[in-house]
DOLUM-498951 format. One record per residue (C-alpha): chain; residue number from 1; x, y, z; residue in three letters. Coordinates in Angstrom, 3 decimals, always signed. Last residue first. Layout:
BEGIN
 cadena num     east    north       up residuo
      A NUM        X        Y        Z     ALA
...
This chain:
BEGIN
 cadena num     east    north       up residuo
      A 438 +132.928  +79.937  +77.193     UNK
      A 437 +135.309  +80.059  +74.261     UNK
      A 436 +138.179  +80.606  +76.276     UNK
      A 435 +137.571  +77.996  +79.362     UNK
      A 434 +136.586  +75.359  +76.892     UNK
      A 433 +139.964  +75.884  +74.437     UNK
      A 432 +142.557  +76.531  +76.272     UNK
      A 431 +143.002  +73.799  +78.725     UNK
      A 430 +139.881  +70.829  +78.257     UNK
      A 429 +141.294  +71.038  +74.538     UNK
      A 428 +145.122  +70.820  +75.581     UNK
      A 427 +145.101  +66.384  +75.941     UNK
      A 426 +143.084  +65.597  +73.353     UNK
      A 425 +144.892  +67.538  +70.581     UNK
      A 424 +147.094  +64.692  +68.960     UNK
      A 423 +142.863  +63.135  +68.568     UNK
      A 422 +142.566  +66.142  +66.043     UNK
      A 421 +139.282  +67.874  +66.311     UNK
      A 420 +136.024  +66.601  +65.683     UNK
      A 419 +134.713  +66.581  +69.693     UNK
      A 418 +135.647  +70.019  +69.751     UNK
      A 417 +131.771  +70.528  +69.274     UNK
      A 416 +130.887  +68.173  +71.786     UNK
      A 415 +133.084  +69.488  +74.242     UNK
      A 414 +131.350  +72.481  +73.800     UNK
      A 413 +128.255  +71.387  +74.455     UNK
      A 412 +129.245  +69.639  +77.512     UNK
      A 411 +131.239  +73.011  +78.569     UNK
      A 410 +128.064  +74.644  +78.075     UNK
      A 409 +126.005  +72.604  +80.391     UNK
      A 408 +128.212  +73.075  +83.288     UNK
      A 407 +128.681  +76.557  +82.782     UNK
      A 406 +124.935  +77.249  +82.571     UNK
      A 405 +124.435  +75.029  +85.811     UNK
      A 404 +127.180  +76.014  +88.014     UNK
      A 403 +126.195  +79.883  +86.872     UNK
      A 402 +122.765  +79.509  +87.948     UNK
      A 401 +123.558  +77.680  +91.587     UNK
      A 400 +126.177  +80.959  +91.810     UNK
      A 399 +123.457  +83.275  +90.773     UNK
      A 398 +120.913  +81.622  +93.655     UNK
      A 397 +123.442  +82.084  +96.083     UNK
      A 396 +124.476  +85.871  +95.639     UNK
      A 395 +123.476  +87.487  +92.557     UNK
      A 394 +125.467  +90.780  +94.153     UNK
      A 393 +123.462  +93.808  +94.748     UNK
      A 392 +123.817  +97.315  +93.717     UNK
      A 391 +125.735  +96.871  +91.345     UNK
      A 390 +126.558  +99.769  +89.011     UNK
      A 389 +130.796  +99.213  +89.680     UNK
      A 388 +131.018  +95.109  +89.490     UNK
      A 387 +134.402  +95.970  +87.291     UNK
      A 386 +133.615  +93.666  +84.693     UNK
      A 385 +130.163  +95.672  +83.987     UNK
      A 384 +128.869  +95.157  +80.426     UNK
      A 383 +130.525  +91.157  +80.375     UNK
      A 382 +129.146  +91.228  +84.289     UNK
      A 381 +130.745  +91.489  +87.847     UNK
      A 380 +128.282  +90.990  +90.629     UNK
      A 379 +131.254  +90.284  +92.406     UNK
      A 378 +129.963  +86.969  +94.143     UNK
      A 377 +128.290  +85.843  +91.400     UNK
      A 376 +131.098  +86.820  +88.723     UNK
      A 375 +133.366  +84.344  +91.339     UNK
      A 374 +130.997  +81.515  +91.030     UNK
      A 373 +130.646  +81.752  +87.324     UNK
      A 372 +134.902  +81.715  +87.794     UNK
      A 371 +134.395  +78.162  +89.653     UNK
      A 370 +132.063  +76.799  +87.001     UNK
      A 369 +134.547  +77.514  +83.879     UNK
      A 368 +137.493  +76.210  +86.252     UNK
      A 367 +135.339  +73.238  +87.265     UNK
      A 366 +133.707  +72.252  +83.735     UNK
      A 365 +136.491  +70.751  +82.309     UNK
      A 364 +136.780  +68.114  +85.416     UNK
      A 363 +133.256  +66.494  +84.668     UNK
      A 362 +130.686  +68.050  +82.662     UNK
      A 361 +127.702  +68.140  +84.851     UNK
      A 360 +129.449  +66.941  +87.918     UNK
      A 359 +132.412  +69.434  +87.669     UNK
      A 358 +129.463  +72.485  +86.952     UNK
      A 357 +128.031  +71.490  +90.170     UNK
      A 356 +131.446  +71.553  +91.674     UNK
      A 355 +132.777  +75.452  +90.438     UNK
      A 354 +129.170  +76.429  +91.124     UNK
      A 353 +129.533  +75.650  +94.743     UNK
      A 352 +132.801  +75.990  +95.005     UNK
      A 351 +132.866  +79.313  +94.007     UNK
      A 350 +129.952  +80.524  +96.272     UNK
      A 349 +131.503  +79.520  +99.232     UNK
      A 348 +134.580  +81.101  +98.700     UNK
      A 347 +133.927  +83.939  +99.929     UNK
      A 346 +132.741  +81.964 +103.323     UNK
      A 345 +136.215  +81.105 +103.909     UNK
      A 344 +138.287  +84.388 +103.280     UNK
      A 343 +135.397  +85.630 +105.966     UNK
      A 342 +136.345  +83.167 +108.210     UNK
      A 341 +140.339  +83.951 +107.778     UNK
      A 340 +139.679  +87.393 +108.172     UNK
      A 339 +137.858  +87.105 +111.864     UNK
      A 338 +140.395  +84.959 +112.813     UNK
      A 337 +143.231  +87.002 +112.261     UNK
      A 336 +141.651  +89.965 +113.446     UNK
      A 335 +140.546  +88.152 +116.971     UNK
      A 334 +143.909  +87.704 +117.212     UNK
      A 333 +145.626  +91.309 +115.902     UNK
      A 332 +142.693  +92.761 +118.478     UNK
      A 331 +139.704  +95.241 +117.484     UNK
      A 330 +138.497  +92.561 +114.569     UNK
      A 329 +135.189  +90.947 +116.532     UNK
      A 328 +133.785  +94.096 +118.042     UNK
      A 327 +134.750  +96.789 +115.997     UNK
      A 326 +131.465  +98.500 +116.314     UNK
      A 325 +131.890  +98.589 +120.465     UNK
      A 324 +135.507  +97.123 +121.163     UNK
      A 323 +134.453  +96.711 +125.051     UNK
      A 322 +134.089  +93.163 +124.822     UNK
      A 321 +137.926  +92.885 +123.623     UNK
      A 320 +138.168  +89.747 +121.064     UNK
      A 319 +138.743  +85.963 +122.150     UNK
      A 318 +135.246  +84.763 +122.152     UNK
      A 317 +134.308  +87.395 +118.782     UNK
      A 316 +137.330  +86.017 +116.925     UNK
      A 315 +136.554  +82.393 +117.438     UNK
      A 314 +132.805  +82.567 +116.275     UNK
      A 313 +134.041  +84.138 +112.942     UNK
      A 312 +136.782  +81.031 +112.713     UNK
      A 311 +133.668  +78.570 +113.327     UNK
      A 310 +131.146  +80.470 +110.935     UNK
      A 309 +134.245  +80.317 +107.830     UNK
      A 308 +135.402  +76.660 +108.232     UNK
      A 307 +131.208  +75.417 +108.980     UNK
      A 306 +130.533  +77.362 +105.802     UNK
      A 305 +133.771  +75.885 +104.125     UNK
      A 304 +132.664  +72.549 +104.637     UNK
      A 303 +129.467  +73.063 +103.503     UNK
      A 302 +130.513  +74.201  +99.914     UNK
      A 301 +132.301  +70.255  +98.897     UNK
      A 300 +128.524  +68.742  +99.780     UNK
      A 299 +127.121  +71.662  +98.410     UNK
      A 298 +128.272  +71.092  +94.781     UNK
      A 297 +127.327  +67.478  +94.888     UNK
      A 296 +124.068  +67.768  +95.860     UNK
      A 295 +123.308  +70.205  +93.361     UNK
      A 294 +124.480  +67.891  +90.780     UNK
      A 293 +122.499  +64.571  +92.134     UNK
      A 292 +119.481  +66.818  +92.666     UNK
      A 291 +119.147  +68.281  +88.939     UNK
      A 290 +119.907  +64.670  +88.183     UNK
      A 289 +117.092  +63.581  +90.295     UNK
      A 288 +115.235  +65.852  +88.612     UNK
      A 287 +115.524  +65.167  +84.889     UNK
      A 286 +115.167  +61.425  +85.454     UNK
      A 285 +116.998  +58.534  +85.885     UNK
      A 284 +115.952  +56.042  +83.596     UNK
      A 283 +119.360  +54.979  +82.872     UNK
      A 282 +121.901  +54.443  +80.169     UNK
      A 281 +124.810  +56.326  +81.647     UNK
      A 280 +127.169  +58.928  +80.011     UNK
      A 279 +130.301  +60.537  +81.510     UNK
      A 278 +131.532  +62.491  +78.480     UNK
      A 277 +134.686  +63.481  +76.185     UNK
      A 276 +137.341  +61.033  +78.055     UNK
      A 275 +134.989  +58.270  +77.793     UNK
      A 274 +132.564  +56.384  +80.174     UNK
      A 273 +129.964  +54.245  +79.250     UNK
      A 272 +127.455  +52.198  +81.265     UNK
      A 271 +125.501  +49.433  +80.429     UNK
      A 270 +121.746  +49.135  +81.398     UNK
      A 269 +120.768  +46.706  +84.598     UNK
      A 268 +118.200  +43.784  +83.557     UNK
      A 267 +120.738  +40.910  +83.261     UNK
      A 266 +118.803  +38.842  +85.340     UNK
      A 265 +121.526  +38.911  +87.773     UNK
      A 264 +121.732  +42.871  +88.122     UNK
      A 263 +117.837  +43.101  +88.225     UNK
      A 262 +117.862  +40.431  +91.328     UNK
      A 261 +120.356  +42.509  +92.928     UNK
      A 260 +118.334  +45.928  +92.877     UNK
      A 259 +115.144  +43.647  +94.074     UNK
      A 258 +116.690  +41.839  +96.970     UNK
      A 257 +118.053  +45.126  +98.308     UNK
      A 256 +114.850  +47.360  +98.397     UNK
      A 255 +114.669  +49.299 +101.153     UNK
      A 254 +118.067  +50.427 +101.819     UNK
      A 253 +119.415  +49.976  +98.872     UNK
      A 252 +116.389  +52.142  +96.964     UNK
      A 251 +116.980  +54.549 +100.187     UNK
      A 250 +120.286  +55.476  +98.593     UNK
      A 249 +118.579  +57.135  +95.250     UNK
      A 248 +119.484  +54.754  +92.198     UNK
      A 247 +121.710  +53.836  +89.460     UNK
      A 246 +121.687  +50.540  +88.206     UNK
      A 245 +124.947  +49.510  +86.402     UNK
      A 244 +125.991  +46.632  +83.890     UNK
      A 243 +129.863  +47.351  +83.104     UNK
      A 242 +131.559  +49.082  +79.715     UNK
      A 241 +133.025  +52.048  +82.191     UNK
      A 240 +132.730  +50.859  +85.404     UNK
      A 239 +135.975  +52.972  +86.327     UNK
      A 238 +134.442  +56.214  +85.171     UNK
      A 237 +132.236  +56.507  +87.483     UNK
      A 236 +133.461  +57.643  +91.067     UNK
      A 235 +130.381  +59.118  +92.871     UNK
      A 234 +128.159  +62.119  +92.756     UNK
      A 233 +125.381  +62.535  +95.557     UNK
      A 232 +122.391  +60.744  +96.030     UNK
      A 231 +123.814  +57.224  +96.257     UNK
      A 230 +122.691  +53.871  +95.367     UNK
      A 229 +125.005  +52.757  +92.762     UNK
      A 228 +124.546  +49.125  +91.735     UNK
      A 227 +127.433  +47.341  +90.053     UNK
      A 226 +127.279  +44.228  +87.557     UNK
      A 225 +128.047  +40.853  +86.719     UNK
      A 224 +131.379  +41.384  +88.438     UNK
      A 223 +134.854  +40.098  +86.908     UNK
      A 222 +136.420  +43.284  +86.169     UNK
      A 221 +134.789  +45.758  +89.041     UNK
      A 220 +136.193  +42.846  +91.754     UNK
      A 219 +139.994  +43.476  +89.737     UNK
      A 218 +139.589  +47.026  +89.542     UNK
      A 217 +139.481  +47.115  +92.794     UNK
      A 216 +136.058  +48.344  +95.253     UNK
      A 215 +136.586  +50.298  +98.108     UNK
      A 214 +135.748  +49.275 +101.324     UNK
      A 213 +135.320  +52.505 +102.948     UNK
      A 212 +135.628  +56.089 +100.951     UNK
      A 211 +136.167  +59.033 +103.106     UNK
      A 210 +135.455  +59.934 +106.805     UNK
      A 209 +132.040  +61.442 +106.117     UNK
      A 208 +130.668  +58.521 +104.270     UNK
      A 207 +131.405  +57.099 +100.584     UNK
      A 206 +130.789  +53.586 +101.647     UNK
      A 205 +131.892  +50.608  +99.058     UNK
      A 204 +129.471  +47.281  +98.955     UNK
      A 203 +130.630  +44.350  +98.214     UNK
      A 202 +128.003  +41.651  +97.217     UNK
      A 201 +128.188  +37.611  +97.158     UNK
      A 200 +125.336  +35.740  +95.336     UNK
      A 199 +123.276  +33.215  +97.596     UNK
      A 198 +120.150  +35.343  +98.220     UNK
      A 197 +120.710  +35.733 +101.592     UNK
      A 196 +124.485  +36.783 +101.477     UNK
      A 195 +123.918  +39.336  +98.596     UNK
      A 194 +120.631  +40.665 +100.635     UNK
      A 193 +123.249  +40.858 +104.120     UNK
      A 192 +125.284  +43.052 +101.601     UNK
      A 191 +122.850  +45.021  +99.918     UNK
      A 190 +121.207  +46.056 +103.436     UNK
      A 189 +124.258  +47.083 +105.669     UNK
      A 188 +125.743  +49.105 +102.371     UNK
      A 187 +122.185  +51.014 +102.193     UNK
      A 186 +122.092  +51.770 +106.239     UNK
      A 185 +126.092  +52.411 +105.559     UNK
      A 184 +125.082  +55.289 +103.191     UNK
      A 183 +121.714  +56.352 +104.962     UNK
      A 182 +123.886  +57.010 +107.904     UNK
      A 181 +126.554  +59.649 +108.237     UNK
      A 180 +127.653  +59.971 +104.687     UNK
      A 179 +126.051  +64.115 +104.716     UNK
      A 178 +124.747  +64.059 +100.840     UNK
      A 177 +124.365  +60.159 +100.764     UNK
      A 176 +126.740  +57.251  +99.382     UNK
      A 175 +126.190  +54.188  +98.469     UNK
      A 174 +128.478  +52.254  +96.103     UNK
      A 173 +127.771  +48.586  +95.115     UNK
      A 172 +129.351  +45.303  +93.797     UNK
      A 171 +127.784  +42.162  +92.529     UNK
      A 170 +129.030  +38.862  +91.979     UNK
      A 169 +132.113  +39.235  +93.861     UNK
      A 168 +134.539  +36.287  +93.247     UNK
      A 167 +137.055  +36.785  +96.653     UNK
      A 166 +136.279  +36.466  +99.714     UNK
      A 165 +138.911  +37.036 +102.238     UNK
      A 164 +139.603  +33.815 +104.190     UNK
      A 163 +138.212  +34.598 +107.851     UNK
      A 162 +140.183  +36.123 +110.683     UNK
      A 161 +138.185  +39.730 +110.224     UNK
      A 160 +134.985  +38.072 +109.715     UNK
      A 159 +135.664  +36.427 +113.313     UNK
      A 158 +136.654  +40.200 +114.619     UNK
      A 157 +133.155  +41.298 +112.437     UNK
      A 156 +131.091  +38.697 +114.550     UNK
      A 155 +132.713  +39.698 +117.846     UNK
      A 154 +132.257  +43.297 +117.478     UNK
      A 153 +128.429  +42.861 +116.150     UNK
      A 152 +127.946  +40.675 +119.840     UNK
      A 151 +129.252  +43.247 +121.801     UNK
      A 150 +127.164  +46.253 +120.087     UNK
      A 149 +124.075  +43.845 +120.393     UNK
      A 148 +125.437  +43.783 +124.699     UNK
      A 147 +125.751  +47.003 +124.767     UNK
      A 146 +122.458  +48.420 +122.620     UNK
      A 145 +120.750  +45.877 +124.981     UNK
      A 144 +121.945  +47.906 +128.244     UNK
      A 143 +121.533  +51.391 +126.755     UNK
      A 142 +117.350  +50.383 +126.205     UNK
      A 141 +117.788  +48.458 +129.608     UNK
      A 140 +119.122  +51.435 +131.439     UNK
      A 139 +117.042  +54.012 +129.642     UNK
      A 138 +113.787  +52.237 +131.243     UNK
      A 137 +110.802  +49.120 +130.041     UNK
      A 136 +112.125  +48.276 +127.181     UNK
      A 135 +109.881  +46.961 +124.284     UNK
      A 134 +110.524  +48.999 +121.554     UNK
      A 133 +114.257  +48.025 +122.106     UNK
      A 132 +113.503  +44.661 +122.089     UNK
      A 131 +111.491  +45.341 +118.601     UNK
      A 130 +114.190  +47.122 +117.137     UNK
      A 129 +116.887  +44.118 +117.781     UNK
      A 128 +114.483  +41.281 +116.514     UNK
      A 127 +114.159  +43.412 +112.924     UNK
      A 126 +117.818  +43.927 +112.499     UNK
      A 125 +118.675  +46.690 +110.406     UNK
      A 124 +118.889  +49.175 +113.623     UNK
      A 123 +122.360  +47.107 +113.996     UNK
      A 122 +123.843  +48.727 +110.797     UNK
      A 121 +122.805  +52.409 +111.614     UNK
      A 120 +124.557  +51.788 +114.958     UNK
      A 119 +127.408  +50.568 +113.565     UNK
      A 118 +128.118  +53.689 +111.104     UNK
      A 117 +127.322  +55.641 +113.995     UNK
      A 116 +130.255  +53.752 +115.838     UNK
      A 115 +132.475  +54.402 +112.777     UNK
      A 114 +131.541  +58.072 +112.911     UNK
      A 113 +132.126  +58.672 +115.971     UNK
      A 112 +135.650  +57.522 +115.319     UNK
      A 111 +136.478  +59.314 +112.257     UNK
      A 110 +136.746  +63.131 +112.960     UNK
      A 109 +134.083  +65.537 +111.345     UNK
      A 108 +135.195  +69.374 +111.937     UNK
      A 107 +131.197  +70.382 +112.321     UNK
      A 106 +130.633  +68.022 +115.164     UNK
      A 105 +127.845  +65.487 +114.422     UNK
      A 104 +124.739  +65.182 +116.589     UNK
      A 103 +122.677  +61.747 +115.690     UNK
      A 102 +118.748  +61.722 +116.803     UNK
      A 101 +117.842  +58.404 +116.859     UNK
      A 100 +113.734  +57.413 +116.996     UNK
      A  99 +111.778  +53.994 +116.831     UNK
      A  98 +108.377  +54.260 +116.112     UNK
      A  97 +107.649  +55.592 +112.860     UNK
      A  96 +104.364  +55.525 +110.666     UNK
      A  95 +104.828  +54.159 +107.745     UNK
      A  94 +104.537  +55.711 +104.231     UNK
      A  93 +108.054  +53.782 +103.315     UNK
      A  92 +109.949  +56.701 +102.449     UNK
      A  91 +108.592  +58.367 +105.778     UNK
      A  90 +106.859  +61.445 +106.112     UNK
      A  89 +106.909  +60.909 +110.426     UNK
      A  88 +103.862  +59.764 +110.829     UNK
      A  87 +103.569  +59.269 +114.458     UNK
      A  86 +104.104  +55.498 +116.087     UNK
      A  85 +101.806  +54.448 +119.042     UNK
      A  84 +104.820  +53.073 +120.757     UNK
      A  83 +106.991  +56.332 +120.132     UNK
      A  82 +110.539  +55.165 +121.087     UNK
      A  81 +112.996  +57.745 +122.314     UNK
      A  80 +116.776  +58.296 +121.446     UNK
      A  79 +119.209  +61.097 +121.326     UNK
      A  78 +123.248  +60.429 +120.697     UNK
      A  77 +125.925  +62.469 +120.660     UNK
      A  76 +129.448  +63.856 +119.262     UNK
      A  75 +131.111  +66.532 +121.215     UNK
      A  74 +130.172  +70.826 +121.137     UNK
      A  73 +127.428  +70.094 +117.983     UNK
      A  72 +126.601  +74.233 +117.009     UNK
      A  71 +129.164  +74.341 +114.517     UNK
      A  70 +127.109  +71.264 +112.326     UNK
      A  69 +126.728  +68.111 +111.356     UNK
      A  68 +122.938  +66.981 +111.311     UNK
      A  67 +120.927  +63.978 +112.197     UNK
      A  66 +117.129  +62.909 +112.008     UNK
      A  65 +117.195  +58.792 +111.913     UNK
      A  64 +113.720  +57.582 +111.693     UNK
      A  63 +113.051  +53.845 +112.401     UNK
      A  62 +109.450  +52.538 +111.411     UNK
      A  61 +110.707  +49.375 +109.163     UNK
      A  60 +110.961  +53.451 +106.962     UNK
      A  59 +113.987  +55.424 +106.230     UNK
      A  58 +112.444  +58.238 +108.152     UNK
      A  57 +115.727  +60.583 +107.445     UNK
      A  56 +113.623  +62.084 +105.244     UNK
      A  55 +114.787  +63.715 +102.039     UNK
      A  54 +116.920  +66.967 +101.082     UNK
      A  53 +114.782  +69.180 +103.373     UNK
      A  52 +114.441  +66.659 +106.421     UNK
      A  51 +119.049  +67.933 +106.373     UNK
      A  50 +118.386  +71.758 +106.293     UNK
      A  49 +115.593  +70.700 +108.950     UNK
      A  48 +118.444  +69.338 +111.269     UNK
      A  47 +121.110  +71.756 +110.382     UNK
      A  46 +118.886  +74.432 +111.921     UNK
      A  45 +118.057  +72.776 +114.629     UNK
      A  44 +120.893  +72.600 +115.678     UNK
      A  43 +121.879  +76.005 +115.304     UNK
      A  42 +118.419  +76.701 +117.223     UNK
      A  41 +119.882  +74.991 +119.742     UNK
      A  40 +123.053  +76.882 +120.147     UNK
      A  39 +125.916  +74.967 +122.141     UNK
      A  38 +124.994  +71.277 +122.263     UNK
      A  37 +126.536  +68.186 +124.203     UNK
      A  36 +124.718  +68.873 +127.122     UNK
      A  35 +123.089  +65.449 +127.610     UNK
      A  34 +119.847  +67.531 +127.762     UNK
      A  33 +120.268  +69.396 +124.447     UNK
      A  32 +120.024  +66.047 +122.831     UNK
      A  31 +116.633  +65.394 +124.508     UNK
      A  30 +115.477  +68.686 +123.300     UNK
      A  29 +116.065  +68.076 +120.288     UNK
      A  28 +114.335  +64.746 +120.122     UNK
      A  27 +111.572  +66.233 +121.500     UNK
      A  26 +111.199  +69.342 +118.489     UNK
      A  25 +111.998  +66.509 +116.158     UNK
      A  24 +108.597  +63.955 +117.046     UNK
      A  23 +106.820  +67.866 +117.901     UNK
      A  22 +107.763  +68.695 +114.061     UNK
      A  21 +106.975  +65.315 +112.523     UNK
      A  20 +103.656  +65.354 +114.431     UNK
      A  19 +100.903  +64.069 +117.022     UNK
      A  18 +103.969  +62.931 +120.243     UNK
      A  17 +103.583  +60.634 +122.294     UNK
      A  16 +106.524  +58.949 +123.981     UNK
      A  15 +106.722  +55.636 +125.958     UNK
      A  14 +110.499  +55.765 +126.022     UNK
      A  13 +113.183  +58.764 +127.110     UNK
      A  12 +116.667  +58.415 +126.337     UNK
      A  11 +119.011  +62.112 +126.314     UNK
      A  10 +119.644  +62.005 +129.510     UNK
      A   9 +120.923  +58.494 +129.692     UNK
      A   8 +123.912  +59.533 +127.639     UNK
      A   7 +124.105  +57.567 +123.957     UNK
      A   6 +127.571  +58.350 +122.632     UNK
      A   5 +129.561  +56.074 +125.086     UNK
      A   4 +126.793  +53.654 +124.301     UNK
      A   3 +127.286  +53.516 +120.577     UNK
      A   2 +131.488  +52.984 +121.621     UNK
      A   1 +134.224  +54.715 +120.394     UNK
């Protein structure tokens, strides 16, 4: 799929002023809901300020890329305007932005808009390509130069494609962000063309929507100087185990290449360890980030049962009997069947997301012990209560977060104090033992 087959002309409007954040979003909503590829707006917007509230999408150079997957997306889309007098859009940079996408992701994902996205965000990297489309003058040039850039990208990664493979990485890199749509190939876009510039080859591995892209071998991890990890969600660690890694938000690749792969060459970047017991790394990452990096990770695997459970709802109310008055939405075997599998998927929304955080905290020990703090959250079931029969509310949301944490951080513990035990024992302790004791 191609940008401009995502990009209507409907949803392009230049020479924009707008005073705020909210009125910059507000028009860009709008302009999606023009090229009719929308079902709820406020939906939308929903997932749109869900998604400001994790970090900006203003990555700063003054682009801003607001985006959201969600039910209410009916086909993938595009939404653009340029804002010559720039509006301060709370970016990462302190810049004011000028250059707007809007990206509209359908909730059940799919691949191929996603690879064009992943384009886009790469072509917004190059400074002579923003400022022609700053400058042009109607929607048909704006679409017309996003062809013919398109065009030219194709033919430069088809004469990549028939090109040796390069081997002898220097430096490798994962990025990855909570919704992998574009901060993660933005940051993979950056590193690289910084590896190439600076004279010290770099692969970088996406974790996007669509899976991991790229990935690194053991081979390229063996004989690198180092690995930087610019993602805000978990990642794969255990195979650099004994390397030189920087760990970092994904806007550090995307702003600030040169200086991540300068520390890995001067030898700056602490070593990681890995071991059966605990994921550790020697980093300066602080308490928040990591309180971040583990929430982050147990609602990236919750949303998609969300999406799941609110699309199978929405099902059974199109297809039920209008006149079903208070059984609106369950009255026919169909719209029953629908309506039961949605609710099976949102309860167990709060599972997975404890079940996840506490897998980040304390790796794959911690996901049975998290997973059943999810469950007592949901029940309202308690060591005085099991049977959930004096509640008169559930701990909903904020109990599952709680339990993900607690369980997470107890399993560490004990794995710590099991640590003594027989070495013949290794392989039952993360079995019986945590899940009991906890």
């Amino acid at each position: 799929m191609k940008i401009t087959e995502l990009l209507d002309l409907n949803g392009i409007e230049l020479n924009v002023s707008v005073s705020s954040k909210d009125e910059a979003i507000n028009k860009l909503i709008d302009l999606m809901c023009a090229t009719g590829k929308i079902s709820d707006k406020d939906a939308y917007k929903e997932g749109i300020l869900a998604r400001e509230a994790l970090t900006s999408t203003g990555i700063g150079e003054g682009i801003a890329i607001p985006h959201a997957q969600v039910a209410a997306v009916k086909a993938p889309g595009l939404a653009a305007m340029t804002v010559p007098d720039g509006v301060d859009y709370e970016s990462l940079d302190g810049q004011p932005a000028h250059l707007f996408f809007m990206i509209a992701a359908p909730a059940d994902g799919g691949s191929t808009h996603l690879q064009a996205l992943a384009k886009l965000s790469a072509l917004l990297m190059d400074e002579g390509f923003r400022k022609d489309l700053l400058n042009a003058k109607t929607p048909e040039e704006f679409l017309s130069m996003i062809d013919k850039k398109e065009a030219e990208k194709d033919a430069e990664e088809a004469k990549e494609a028939e090109a040796p493979v390069t081997t002898g990485y220097k430096v490798l890199a994962v990025t990855a962000c909570p919704t992998g749509i574009a901060h993660t190939f933005m940051a993979a876009e950056n590193l690289t063309k910084a590896g190439e510039k600076l004279g010290y080859p770099l692969k970088a591995e996406t974790n996007g929507s669509e899976g991991i892209g790229n990935a690194l071998t053991a081979d390229e991890i063996k004989a690198c100087d180092g690995i930087i990890v610019a993602a805000d969600k978990n990642v794969e660690m255990a195979r650099f185990d004994g390397k030189p890694v920087l760990i970092v938000p994904v806007t550090e690749g995307i702003r600030h290449p040169e200086e991540l792969i300068n520390k890995i060459k001067n030898g700056e970047a602490p070593i990681y360890h890995a071991s059966a017991d605990a994921k550790e790394a020697v980093s300066s990452e602080s308490a928040g980030r990591s309180f971040y990096k583990h929430l982050m990770n147990g609602v990236s695997h919750m949303l998609p049962f969300v999406v799941a459970g609110g699309i199978m709802i929405a099902i059974s109310f199109l297809v039920d009997d209008k006149s079903a008055g208070a059984k609106f939405g369950s009255s026919t075997p169909l719209a029953a069947w629908f309506n039961n599998m949605g609710n099976v998927s949102f309860g167990m929304m709060l599972p997975i997301l404890s079940g996840f955080i506490a897998m980040s905290i304390a790796d794959r020990p911690g996901l049975a012990v998290g997973f059943a703090g999810g469950l007592l959250a949901k029940s309202g079931a308690t060591f005085l209560d099991p049977s959930a029969a004096k509640v008169a509310a559930t701990p909903g949301f904020l109990g599952a977060l709680l339990y993900g944490f607690v369980a997470g951080y107890i399993v560490l513990l004990l794995k710590k104090v099991f640590k003594g035990l027989p070495k013949s024992l290794d392989g039952v302790k993360p079995i019986p033992f945590v899940p009991f004791f906890y």
